[in-house]
KELO-418618 format. One record per residue (C-alpha): residue number from 1; residue in one letter; chain; x, y, z. Coordinates in Angstrom, 2 decimals, always signed. Example, Ala and Ser with C-alpha at 12.3 -4.5 7.8 and 13.67 -1.06 7.14 Angstrom:
BEGIN
seq type mol px py pz
1 A A +12.30 -4.50 +7.80
2 S A +13.67 -1.06 +7.14
//
This chain:
BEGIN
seq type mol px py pz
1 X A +0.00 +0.00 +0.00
2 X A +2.88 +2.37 +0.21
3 X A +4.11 +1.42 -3.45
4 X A +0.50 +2.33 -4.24
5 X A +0.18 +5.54 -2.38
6 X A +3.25 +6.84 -3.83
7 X A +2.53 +6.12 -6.95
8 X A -1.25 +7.68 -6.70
9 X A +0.72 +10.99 -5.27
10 X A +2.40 +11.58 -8.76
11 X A -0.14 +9.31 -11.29
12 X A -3.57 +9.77 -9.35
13 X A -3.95 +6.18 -8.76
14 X A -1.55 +3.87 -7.74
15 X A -2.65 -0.33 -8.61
16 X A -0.40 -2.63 -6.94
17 X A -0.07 -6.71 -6.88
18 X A +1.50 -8.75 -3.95
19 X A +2.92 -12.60 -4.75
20 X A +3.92 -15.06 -2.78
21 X A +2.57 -14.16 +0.71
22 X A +0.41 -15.56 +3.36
23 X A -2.65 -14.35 +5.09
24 X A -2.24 -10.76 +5.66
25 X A -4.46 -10.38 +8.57
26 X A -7.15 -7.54 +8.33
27 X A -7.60 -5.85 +5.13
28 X A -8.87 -2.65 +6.52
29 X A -5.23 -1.93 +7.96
30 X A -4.32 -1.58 +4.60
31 X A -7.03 +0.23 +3.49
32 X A -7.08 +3.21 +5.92
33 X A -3.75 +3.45 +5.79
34 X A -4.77 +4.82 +2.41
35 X A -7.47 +6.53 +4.15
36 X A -4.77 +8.47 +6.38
37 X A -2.83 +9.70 +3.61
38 X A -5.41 +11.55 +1.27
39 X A -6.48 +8.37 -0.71
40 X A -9.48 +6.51 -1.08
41 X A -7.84 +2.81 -0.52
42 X A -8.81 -0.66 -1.87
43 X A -7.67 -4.30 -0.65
44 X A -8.46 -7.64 -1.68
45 X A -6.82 -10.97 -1.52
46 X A -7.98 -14.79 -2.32
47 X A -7.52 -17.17 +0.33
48 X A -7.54 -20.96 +0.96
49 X A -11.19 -22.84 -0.34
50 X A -13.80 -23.27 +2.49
51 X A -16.60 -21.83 +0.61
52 X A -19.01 -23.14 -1.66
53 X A -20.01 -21.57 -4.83
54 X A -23.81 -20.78 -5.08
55 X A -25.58 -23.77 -5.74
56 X A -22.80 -25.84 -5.16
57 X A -22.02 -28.38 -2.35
58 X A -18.07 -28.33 -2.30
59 X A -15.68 -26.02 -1.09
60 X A -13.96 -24.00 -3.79
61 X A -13.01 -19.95 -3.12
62 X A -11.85 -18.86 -0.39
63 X A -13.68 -16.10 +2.22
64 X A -12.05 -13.70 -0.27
65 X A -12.38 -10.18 +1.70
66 X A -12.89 -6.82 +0.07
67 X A -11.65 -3.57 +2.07
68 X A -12.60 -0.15 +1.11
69 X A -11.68 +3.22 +2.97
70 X A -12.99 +6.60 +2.48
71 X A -11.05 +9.66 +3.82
72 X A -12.88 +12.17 +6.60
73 X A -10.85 +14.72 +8.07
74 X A -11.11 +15.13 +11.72
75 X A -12.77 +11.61 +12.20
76 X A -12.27 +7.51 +11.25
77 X A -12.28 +6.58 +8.10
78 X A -15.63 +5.42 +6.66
79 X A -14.61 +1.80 +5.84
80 X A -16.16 -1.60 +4.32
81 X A -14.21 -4.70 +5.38
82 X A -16.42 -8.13 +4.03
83 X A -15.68 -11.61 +3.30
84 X A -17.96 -12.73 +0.46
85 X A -18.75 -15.42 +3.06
86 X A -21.13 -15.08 +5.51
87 X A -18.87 -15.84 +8.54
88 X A -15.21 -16.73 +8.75
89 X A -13.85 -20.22 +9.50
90 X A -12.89 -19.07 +12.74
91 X A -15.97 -18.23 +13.91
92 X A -16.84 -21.97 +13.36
93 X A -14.19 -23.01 +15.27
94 X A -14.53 -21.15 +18.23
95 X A -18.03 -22.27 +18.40
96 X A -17.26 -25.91 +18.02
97 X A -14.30 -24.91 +21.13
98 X A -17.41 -23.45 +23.39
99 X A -19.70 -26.61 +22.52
100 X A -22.21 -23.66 +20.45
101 X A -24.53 -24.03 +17.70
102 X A -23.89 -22.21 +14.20
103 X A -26.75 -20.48 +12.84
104 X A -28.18 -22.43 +10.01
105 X A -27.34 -19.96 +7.54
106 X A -23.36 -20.03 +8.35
107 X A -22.19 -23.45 +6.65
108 X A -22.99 -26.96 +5.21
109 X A -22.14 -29.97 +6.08
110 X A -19.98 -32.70 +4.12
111 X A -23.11 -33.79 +2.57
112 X A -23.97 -29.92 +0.95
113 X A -26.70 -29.85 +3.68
114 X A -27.28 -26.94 +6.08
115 X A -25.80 -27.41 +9.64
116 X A -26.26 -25.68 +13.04
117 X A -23.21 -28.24 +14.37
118 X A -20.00 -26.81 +13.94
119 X A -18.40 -30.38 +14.31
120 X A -19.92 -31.24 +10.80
121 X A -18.74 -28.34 +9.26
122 X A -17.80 -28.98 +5.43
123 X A -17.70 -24.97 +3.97
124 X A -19.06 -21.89 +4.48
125 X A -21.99 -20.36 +2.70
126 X A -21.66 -16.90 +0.61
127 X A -22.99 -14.02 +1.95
128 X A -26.00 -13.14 -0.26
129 X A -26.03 -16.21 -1.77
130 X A -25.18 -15.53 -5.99
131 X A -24.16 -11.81 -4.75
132 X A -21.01 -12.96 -2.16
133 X A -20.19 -15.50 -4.78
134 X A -19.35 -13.02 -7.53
135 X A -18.06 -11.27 -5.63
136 X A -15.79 -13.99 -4.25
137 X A -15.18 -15.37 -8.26
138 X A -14.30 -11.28 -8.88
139 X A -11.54 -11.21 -6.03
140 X A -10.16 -14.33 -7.72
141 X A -10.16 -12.30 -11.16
142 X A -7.54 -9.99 -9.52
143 X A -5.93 -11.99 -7.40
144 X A -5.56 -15.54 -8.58
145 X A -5.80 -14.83 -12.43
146 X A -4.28 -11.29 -12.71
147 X A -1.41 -12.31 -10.97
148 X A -0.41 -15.43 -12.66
149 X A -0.56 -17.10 -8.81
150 X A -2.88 -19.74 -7.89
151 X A -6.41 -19.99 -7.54
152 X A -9.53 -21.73 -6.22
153 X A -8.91 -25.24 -5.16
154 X A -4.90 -24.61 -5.45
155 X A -4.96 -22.14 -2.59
156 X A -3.47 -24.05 +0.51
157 X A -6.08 -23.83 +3.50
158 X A -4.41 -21.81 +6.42
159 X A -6.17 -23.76 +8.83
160 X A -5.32 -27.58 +7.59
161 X A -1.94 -27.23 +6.64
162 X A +0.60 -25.41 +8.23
163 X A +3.75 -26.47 +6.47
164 X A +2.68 -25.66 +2.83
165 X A +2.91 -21.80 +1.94
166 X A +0.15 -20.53 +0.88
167 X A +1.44 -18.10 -2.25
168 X A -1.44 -16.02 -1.46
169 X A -1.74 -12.79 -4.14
170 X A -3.35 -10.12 -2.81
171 X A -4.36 -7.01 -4.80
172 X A -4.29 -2.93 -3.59
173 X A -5.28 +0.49 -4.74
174 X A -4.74 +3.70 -3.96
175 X A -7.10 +6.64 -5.54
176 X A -5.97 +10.30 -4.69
177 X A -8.85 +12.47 -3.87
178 X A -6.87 +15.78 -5.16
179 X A -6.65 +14.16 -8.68
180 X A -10.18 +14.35 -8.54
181 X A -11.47 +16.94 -6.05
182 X A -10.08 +19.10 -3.51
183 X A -9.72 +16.32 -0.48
184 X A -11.55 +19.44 +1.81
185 X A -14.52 +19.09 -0.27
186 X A -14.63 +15.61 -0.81
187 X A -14.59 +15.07 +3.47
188 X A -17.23 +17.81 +3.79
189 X A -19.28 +16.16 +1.65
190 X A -18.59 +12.96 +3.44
191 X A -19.25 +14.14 +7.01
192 X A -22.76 +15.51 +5.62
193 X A -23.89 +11.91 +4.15
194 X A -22.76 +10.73 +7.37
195 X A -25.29 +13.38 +9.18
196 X A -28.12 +12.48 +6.74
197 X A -27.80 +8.94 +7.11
198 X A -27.80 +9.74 +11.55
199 X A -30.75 +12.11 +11.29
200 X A -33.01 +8.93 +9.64
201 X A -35.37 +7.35 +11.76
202 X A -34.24 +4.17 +13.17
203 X A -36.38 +0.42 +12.91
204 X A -37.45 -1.10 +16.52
205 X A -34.16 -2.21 +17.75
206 X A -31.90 +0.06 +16.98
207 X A -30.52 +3.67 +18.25
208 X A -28.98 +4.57 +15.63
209 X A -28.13 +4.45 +12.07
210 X A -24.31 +3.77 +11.55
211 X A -22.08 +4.55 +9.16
212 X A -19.49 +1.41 +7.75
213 X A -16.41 +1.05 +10.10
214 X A -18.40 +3.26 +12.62
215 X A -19.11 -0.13 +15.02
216 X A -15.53 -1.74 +14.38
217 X A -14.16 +1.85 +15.70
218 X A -16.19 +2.31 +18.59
219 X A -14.95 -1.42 +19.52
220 X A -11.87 -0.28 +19.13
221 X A -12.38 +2.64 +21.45
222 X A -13.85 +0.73 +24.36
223 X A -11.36 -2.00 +24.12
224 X A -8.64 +0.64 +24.18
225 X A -10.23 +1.84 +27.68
226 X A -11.38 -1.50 +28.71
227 X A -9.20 -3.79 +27.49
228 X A -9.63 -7.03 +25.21
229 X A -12.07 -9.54 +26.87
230 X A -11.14 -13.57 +26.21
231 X A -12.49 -16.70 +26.85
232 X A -11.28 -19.42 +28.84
233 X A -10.69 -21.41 +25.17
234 X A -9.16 -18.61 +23.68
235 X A -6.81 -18.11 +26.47
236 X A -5.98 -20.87 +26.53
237 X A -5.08 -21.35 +23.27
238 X A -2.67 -18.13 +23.29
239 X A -0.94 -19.22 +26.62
240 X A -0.35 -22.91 +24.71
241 X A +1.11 -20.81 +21.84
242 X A +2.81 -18.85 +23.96
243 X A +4.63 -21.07 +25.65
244 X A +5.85 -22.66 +22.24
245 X A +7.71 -19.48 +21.65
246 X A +8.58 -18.64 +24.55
247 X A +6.69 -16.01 +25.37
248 X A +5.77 -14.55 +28.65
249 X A +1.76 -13.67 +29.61
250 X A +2.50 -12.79 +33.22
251 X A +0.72 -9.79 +34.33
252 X A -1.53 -9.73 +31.20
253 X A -4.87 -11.48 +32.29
254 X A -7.34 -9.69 +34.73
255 X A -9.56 -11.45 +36.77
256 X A -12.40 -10.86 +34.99
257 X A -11.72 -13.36 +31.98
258 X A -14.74 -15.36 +31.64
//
């Protein structure tokens, strides 16, 4: 992303490919680091197979996240940051660890049936059924295809096999708002869509219309004050890492971990 701002600074718009990487964590840190500098910023990578196509019953793209970031001066970045699935593997996972049900909508079993029990899990379901698996088959476009890497059922799972490398491609773009408009202007006119979409009546259930990235950043906020809560599983799981590398948790944990 900082090949990509720099060349937006001088061209407008800086596209950028990555090869040969892994999972990159969350695309929205690329994305508003974009955001930070002037740029409307763009992520997207392919990832290992765990999702069926629409229709389908076997596995074959990945959760395949999209990132976008919008500039706002003065406040967070307005940000998108979706897997064309409807939940991510780990979500599974740590449901199957607590002894939960999935919702039905989540996944299908080996059999291309719906499941609510995460220990049958076979894939995951796209989000908006035909829409998340465009969307998904669109990511691939850019970063299976355009970068000459691999692609659908080639793609390594991160969670099955650790010893493979993934090769991952993952695609970025940076979009400077003075090529365009003046980037004053373009966050005015930001922060008053923001406003319009606040000042709209709310549905039963809810206080208050939100913008996107507006309940990721007010998480962020309260775990910055509060701290990051954990469950006995997932503690437990980063002490048993830790101690593989070494690494020292004393002092960390409060008392109130669940």
């Amino acid at each position: 992303m900082d090949e990509a701002i720099e060349i937006a600074e001088e061209a407008g718009a800086g596209l950028v490919g990555v090869k040969k990487s892994q999972h990159f964590g969350t695309a929205a840190n690329f994305t508003r680091q974009a955001a930070e500098n002037g740029c409307i910023g763009i992520c997207m990578t392919h990832a290992g197979q765990n999702v069926v196509p629409f229709g389908g019953t076997e596995p074959y793209f990945g959760t395949n996240p999209i990132a976008i970031s919008l500039p706002r001066e003065g406040e967070f970045p307005v940000t998108l940051d979706m897997a064309t699935s409807v939940k991510a593997k780990s979500a599974v996972s740590l449901a199957e660890k607590r002894g939960e049900d999935i919702p039905e909508e989540w996944a299908l079993n080996n059999e291309g049936e719906p499941t609510t029990d995460p220990s049958e899990f076979g894939a995951l379901r796209p989000v908006g059924g035909p829409k998340g698996y465009g969307l998904a088959f669109m990511v691939e476009g850019f970063c299976g295809l355009l970068m000459n890497s691999v692609f659908g059922k080639d793609v390594p799972s991160s969670y099955e096999n650790l010893s493979t490398p993934q090769n991952l491609s993952h695609f970025l773009v940076a979009i400077d708002i003075e090529a365009f408009t003046s980037l004053e202007g373009y966050t005015e006119r930001l922060n008053q869509m923001a406003a319009e979409l606040k000042n709209i009546p709310t549905q039963d259930g809810f206080s208050q219309v939100l913008v996107p990235g507006e309940p990721e950043n007010m998480t962020k906020e309260q775990r910055a004050e509060e701290g990051i809560p954990f469950s006995s599983e997932e503690w437990e799981a980063l002490t048993d890492l830790g101690e593989k590398l070494d690494l020292n948790y004393e002092g960390l944990r409060t008392d109130n971990v669940p």
